[in-house]
matplotlib code that plots the C-alpha trace (Angstrom):
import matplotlib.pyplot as plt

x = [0.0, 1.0, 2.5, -0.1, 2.7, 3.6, 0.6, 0.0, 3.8, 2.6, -0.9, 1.2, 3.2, 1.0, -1.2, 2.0, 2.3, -0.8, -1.1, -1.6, -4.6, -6.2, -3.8, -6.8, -8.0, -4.6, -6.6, -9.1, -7.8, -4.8, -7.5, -9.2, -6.4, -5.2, -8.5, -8.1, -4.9, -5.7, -8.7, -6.8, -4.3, -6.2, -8.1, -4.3, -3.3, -0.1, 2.1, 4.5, 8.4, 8.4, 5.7, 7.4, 10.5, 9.0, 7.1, 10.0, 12.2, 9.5, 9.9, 13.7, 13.1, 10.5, 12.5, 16.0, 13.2, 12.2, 15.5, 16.2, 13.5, 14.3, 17.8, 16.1, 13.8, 15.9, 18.3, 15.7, 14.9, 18.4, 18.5, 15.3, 16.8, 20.0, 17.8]
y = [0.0, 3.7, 5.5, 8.3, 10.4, 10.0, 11.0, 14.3, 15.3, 15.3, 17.0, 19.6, 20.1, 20.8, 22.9, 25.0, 26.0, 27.6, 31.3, 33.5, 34.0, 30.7, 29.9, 30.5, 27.1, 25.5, 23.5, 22.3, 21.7, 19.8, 17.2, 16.9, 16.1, 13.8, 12.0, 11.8, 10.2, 7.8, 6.9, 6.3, 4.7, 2.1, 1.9, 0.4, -3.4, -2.9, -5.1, -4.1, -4.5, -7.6, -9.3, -8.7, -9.6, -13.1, -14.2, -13.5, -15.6, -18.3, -17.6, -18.3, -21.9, -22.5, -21.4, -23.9, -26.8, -27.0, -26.4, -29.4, -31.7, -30.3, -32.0, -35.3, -35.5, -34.6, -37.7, -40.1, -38.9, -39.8, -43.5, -44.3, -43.1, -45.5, -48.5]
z = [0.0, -0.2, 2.5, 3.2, 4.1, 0.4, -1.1, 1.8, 0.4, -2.9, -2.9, -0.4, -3.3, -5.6, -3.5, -2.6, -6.6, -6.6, -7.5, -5.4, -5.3, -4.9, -2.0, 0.4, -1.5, -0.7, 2.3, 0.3, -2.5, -1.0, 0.6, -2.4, -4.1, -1.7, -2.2, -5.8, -5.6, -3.4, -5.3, -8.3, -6.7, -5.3, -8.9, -9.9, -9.6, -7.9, -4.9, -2.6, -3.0, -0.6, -2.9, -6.1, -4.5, -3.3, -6.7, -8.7, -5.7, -6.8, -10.4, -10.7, -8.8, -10.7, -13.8, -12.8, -12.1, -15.7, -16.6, -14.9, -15.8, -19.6, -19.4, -17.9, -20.3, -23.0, -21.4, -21.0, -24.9, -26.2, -23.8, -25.6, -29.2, -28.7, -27.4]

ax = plt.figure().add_subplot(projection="3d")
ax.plot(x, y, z, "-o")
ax.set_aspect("equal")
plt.show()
């Protein structure tokens, strides 16, 4: 998930390059902002660093154990050819 600390810098941020004049909307518009983001945000499919981290873990054993079975087959493949 995203750090809500994250998404106050950034509507913050953008609220601060207001003119002027609208500054007095800074408040509001800074929490409406922040809404939005986290709206769409949450619209997204997305998973956190440790997730990724542990499917693509999975994907690399997963990846050498058909490498693996590959080779056997392509011995057991070569047996059979000589018999």
């Amino acid at each position: 998930m995203i750090d809500p600390k994250i998404l106050d810098d950034i509507s913050g941020k953008v609220a601060q390059t207001l003119p002027k004049g609208l500054q007095a909307l800074q408040g509001d518009l800074q929490h409406n902002l922040r809404s939005a983001l986290e709206s769409a945000l949450a619209r997204l499919n997305l998973v956190t660093r440790e997730e990724f981290d542990v499917q693509a873990a999975v994907l690399q054993r997963t990846r050498t154990r058909v490498e693996a079975l590959e080779k056997q087959l392509a011995e057991l493949e070569e047996t059979l050819n000589r018999k």
